[in-house]
Structure formats: structure tokens, C-alpha cells
N, C-alpha and C positions, 0 to 999 in steps of 0.2 A: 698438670694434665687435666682435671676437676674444672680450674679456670679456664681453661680452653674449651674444654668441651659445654659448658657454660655458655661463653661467648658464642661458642655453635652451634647452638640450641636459640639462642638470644635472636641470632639474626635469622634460623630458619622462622622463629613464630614471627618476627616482624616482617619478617617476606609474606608472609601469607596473610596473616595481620592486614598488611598494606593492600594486597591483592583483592581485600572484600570491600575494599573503601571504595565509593562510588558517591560521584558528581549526586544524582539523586540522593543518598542519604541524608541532603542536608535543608530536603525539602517536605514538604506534608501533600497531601490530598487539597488542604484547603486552599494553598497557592496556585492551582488548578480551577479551583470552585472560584475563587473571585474574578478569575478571567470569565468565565460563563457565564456567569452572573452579569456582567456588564454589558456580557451580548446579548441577555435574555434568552436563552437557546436552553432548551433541552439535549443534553448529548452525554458522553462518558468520551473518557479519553486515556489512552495509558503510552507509555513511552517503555522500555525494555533496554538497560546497559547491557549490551552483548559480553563485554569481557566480564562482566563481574556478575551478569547472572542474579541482576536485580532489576526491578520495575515501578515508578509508579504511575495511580491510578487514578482517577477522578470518576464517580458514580459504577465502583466497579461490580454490582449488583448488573450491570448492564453489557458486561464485555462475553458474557455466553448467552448473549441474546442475539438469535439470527435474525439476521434480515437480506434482503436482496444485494446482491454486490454494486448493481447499479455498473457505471463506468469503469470499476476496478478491477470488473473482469476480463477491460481489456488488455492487462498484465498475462493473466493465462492465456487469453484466446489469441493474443501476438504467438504466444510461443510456440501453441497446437497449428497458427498457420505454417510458422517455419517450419515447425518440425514435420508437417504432411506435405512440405512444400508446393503447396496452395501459394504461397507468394517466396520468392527464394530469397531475400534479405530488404535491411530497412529502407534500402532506396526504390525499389521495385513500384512504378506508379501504375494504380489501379484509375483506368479515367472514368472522372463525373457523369453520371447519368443525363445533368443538365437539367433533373430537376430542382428548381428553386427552394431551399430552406431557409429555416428563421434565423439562423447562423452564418453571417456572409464568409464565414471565413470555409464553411463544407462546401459552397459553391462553386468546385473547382476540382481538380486533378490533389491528388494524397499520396502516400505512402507510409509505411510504416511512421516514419518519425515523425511525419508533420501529423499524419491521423491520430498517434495518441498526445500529441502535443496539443492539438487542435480539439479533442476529446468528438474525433467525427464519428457519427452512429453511421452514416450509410456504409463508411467506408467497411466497417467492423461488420456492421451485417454483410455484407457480400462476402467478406473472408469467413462468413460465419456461416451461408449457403453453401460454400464450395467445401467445406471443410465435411459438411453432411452430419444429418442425426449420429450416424455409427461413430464414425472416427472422434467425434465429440464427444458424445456418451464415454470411449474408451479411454480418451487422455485424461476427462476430468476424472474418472474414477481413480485412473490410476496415478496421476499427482493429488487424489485424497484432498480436493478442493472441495470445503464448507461441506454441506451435506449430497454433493454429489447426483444431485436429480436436477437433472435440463428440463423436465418437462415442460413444455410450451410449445409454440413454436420458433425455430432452430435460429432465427432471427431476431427472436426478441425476449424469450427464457429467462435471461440476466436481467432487463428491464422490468417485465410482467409476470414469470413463470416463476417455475416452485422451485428453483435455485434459492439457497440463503447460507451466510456466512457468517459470524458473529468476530465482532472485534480481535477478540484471542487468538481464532484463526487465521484472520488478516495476520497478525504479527509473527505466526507460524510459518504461514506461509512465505512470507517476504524474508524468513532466518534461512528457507532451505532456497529459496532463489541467490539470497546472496552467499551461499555456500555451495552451487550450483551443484544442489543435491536434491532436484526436482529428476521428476524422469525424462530429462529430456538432454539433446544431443548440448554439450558445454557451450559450444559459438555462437546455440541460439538462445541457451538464458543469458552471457554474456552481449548479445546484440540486442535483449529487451531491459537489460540493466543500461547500456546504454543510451535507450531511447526513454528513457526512464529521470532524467538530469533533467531537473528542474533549476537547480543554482549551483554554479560553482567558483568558489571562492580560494584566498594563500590558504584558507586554514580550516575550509570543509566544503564537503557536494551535500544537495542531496536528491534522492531518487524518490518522485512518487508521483500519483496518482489523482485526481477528484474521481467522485461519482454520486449521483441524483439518482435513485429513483423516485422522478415525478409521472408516474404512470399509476398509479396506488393513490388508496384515502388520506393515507398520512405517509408523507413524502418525508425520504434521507436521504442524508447525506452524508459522504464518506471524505476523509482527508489520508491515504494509507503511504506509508512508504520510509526511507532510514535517513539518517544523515551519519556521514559517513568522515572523520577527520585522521589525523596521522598515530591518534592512540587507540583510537574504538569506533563502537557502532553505534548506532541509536535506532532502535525499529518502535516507529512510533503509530497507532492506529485512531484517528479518530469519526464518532460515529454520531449524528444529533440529530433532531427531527426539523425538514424546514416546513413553516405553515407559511411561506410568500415568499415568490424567486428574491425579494433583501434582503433573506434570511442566508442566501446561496454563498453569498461571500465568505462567511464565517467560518467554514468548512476550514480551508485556510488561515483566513485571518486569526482565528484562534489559534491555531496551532504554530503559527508563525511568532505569533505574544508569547506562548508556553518554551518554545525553543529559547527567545530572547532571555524570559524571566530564569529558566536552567541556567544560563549563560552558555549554552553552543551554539546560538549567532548573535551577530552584531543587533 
């Protein structure tokens, strides 16, 4: 009896035992720092194993430090349009003003998918007028985004205004979207988790985001969003300063070298 209960003791601590083991445990901080390093960039980055409820981090002196969301607000402000039904789902096309921008690809007719795909500002400011000071002030307060002040104006707040979000947050907030435990109706975080797919592959997607604010002295930029495979999650955030649109790429390119080097992509 003794040997039994033994052996059943044996397998519960290896059960759980096993359960804390994590793909990151078997990396440092520094594996991280020599990617940045290469690119010369100032930034912090962290990555978050959802099942196992571990993280690492790179310059994490910097991940409760806010800054403007830039472009990755347009994750909440998709959702605040569906959910005030300002626009009723991801195909709904808003048409171009016809005015000219530096972007040929904003030069045209959007919609939800193609506008955050395409990262269009006009298209997001006009869901970002119809939606109005109130009803904006109300959602972000109550999805408890970054520090919850729109102040600016209603158009441009995210870009120039006293809106700021700090790394930590970002990967908060992307844990209660993908758990579609934001305050808002399930069809519509599930149609911004969709329009959200950036790659998908046999053996992972993933969902995210860029964003610039180059409207500011010292310009960032953001890379936020999960990769997602058939055992776990990965919600990863990262955050760096660009001093010259060359520096824009790295947003990604970094963060795409950091996935490879984890080994959760090719």
C-alpha cells in the first residue's frame, strides 16, 4: 500500500513538476540583448508563456514605462467601433476622401481588415469621429486601457495626445482579448482577433500589430501581439525608440529574429 501511494505521489509532483517547465526557461535576457544589439536600437522586449505563467525579458527596467500606443490602438478602437456599431463588421467599406497620402496603399476605399492590415490613419480617424469624445472616453475607461486619458483631439489622442501604455499593459491587454474577457460583445473581440493574422502556418499563427508614434521628439515604436500553436500561447510586446524611418523596420525584424532564436518559428 506505502509503494503505491509512493508511486502516486511520484507522478502527481512530476505532473506539476512538468507543468512549470517552459520553452523560455532555457534562455537568458542576454539572447535577447544580442539581437538589439545588432540592430543598434534602443527598445525592451518581453514574451509571456501563457500556460506556464512565465516571461522573459529584455531591458525590463523599461516594460512600466508608458508611452503612446501609436498604431496599436487600433486593436481597441476596431473594437469600440463594432461594439457602438459605427461600422457593423470587418468588410463594411468606409470610401476615401480622395485625398492624396504618402501611403499609396490609404489611397483608396478600407475596411476593417484591409485598414488595420494596411495600418490606415484616415480610415481609423473617421471611425474615431463617429464614435465621439463620450462613447470613447467610456470604452477605453472601461476595457482599463494604459492610463485611460484620450485627451487630445478625438482624431489624433493615440498619435499626439496624453493617452500612454507601457509594455506590461500591452501584454495584459492582449491576455484579456485573447480570452475574450475585454468588455465587449465576444463576435466583436473575436472579428478583431481575426483581422489580427499576420501569419499563418501547420504549426502556429500569429496575431499582431506595428505602431509609430512619429508625431513626438523621440519617436517609437511598437511590435505587440501572440503567436499562437496547438500547445500554448505566447503574448509577446515589444517597444524601442526609432531616431530615422530605417530604424521602422526593426519593430518586427526584431521580434521575428527573437521568435526564431525561442524556436516558435521557422
Amino acid at each position: 500500500m506505502k509503494k503505491i501511494l509512493f508511486l502516486f505521489l511520484s507522478v502527481i509532483l512530476f505532473s506539476c513538476t512538468k507543468q512549470q517547465e517552459s520553452i523560455l526557461d532555457a534562455y537568458k535576457a542576454n539572447d535577447l540583448q544580442e539581437i538589439f544589439e545588432q540592430a543598434n536600437v534602443n527598445g525592451c522586449f518581453i514574451i509571456h508563456d501563457f500556460k506556464n505563467n512565465k516571461s522573459l525579458a529584455y531591458n525590463p527596467e523599461r516594460l512600466d514605462s508608458a508611452f503612446l500606443p501609436a498604431s496599436t490602438f487600433k486593436i481597441i478602437n476596431s473594437m469600440i467601433a463594432l461594439e457602438t456599431e459605427v461600422i457593423k463588421d470587418e468588410n463594411e467599406i468606409i470610401k476615401w476622401d480622395g485625398k492624396k497620402r504618402f501611403i499609396e496603399a490609404w489611397n483608396q476605399d478600407h475596411n476593417l481588415a484591409s485598414g488595420i492590415k494596411n495600418s490606415v490613419v484616415w480610415f481609423y480617424q473617421e471611425l474615431a469621429r463617429q464614435i465621439g469624445e463620450e462613447r470613447m472616453n467610456y470604452w477605453v475607461e472601461k476595457a482599463d486601457y494604459g492610463n485611460k486619458d484620450i485627451g487630445g483631439k478625438i482624431d489624433l489622442f493615440w498619435l499626439n495626445g496624453d493617452i500612454r501604455i507601457t509594455p506590461n499593459q500591452q501584454i495584459d491587454f492582449l491576455k484579456r482579448l485573447y480570452l475574450n474577457q475585454l468588455p465587449f460583445q465576444k463576435k466583436n473581440q473575436e472579428t478583431v482577433k481575426k483581422i489580427l493574422l499576420v501569419e499563418q502556418t501547420d504549426d502556429y499563427s500569429i496575431r499582431a500589430k506595428t505602431g509609430w508614434a512619429a508625431r513626438i521628439e523621440q519617436e517609437i515604436g511598437w511590435y505587440v501581439g501572440y503567436l499562437e500553436n496547438e500547445n500554448n500561447v505566447y503574448f509577446f510586446a515589444l517597444n524601442m525608440n526609432i531616431n530615422s524611418s530605417d530604424e521602422a523596420k526593426y519593430r518586427k525584424q526584431i521580434t521575428t529574429d527573437i521568435l526564431k532564436v525561442l524556436n516558435l518559428t521557422r
